[in-house]
C-alpha positions as CSV (number, residue, x, y, z in Angstrom):
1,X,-8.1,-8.0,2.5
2,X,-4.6,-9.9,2.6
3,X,-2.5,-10.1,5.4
4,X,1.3,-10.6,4.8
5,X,3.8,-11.4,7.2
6,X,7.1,-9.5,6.6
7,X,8.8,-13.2,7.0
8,X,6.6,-14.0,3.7
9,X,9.4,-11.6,1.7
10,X,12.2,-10.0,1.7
11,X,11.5,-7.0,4.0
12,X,8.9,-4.8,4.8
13,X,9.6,-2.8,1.1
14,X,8.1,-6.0,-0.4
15,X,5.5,-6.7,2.0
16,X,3.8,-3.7,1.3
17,X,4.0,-4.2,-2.4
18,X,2.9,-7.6,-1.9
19,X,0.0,-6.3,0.0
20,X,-1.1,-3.4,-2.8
21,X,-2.0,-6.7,-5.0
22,X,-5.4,-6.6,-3.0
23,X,-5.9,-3.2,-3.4
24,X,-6.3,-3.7,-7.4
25,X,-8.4,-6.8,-6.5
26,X,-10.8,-4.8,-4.4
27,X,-10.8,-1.9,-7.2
28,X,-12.0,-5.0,-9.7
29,X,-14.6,-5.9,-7.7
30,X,-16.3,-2.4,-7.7
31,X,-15.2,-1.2,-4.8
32,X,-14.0,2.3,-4.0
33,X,-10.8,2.7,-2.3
34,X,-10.4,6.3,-1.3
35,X,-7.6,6.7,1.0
36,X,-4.3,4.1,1.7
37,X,-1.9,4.4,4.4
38,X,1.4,3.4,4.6
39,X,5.3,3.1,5.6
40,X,7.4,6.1,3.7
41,X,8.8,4.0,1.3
42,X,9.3,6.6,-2.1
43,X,8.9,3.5,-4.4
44,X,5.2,2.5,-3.0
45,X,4.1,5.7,-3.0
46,X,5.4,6.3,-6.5
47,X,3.8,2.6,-7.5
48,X,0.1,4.3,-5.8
49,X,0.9,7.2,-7.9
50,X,1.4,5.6,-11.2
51,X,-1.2,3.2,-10.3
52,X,-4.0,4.5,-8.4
53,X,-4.4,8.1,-9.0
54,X,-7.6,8.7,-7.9
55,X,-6.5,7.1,-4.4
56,X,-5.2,9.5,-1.7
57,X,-2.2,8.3,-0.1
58,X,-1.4,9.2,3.4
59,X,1.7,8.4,5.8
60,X,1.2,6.4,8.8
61,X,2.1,8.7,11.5
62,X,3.8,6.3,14.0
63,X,6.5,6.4,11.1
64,X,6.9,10.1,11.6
65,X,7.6,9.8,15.5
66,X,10.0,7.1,14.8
């Protein structure tokens, strides 16, 4: 798991990016990630796309309400 702190990078784009690095660590060390959820930002969920196709990306809802 890796926490990062939006002041870490340059906005919360980035931070989540930053934070998908552990994902591919976790996927190394034989674990299976099934499901990921996250902001609505169109270039991470095209990056989980390209990347982790057999992942099933969700939206976090408070996003929606926002």
């Amino acid at each position: 798991m890796q926490l990062v702190q939006s002041n870490e990078v340059n906005g919360s784009y980035h931070m989540e990016k930053e934070g998908l690095r552990s994902i591919n660590k976790m996927i190394d060390y034989g674990l299976n990630v099934a499901a990921l959820v996250t902001d609505r930002h169109r270039q991470i969920g095209k990056w989980i796309r390209e990347n982790l196709p057999n992942v099933k990306h969700y939206y976090d809802v408070w996003h929606f309400a926002k």
